[in-house]
N, C-alpha and C positions, 0 to 999 in steps of 0.2 A: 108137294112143296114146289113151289115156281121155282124161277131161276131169281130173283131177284132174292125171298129168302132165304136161297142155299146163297146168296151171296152176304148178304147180312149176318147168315147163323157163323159163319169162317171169324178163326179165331188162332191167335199166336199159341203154339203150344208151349207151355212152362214148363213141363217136366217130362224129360226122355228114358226110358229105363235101357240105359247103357248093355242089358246081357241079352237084348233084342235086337236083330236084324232083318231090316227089312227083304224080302225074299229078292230074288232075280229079277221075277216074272212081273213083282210090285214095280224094281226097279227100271226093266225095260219099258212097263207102262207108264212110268212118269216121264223118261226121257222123251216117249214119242209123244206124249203130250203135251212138253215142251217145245219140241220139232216141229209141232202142227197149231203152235199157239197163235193168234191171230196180232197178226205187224202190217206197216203199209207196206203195200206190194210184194209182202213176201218178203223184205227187208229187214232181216231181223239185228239189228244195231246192237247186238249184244252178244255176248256169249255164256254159257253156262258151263263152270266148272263143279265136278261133282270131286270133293274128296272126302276119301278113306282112310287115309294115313294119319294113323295117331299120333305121328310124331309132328305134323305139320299142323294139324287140329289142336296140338294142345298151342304152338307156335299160335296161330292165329286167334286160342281164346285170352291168350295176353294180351292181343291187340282188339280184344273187342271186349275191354269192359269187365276179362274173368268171365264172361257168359257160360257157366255150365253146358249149354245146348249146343256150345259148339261142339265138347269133345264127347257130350250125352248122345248124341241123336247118331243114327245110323251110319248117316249119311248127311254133308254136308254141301248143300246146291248153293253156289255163290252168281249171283249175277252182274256179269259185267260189261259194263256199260261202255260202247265207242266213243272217247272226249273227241280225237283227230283225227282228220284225213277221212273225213265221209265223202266228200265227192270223188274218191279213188275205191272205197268201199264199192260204193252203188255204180260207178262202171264196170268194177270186177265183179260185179252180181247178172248186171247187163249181160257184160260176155259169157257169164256161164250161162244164162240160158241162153243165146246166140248160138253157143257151142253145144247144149246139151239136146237142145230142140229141132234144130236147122229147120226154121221155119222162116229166119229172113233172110233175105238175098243179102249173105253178111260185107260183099262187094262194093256194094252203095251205102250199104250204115258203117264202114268200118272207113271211110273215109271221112263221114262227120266227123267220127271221132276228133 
């Protein structure tokens, strides 16, 4: 199967069996899959909240609608999207690789600034 019908064959799952959880190991591999999802520049304008908490899941399935799936499924990944303050974002992206790298003369780029 190409990549184009594993992307076609993907589908919303309808029904969670709430007395299953998804393992650790399932879970550590989604979050780095997330971490390594493809953004511009490495940019990632969003952030992803993972909850667990039954008490705020079933909170949240009031405001979506009653959706079963919210308080069915394992785990709950919310993605959240930056509305403001992106050009304060992507300098503070800048600088941490500036700082994490030191591969520019940070001297002369930090005076652009």
């Amino acid at each position: 199967m190409n990549l184009l019908d594993k992307l076609n064959w993907r589908y919303a799952t309808k029904v969670f069996d709430p007395k299953r959880k998804v393992s650790t190991d399932d879970l550590d591999f989604l979050k780095e899959a997330i971490r390594l999802s493809v953004s511009s520049y490495g940019l990632q304008m969003y952030k992803v909240l993972i909850i667990e908490s039954p008490e705020i899941r079933e909170e949240l399935r009031k405001a979506s609608w009653d959706q079963a799936q919210i308080t069915d499924a394992s785990h709950l990944f919310i993605f959240c999207n930056y509305t403001v303050n992106h050009d304060q974002h992507v300098d503070d992206y800048i600088q941490l690789i500036i700082d994490t790298q030191e591969t520019v003369d940070t001297k002369g780029l930090k005076q652009l600034w």
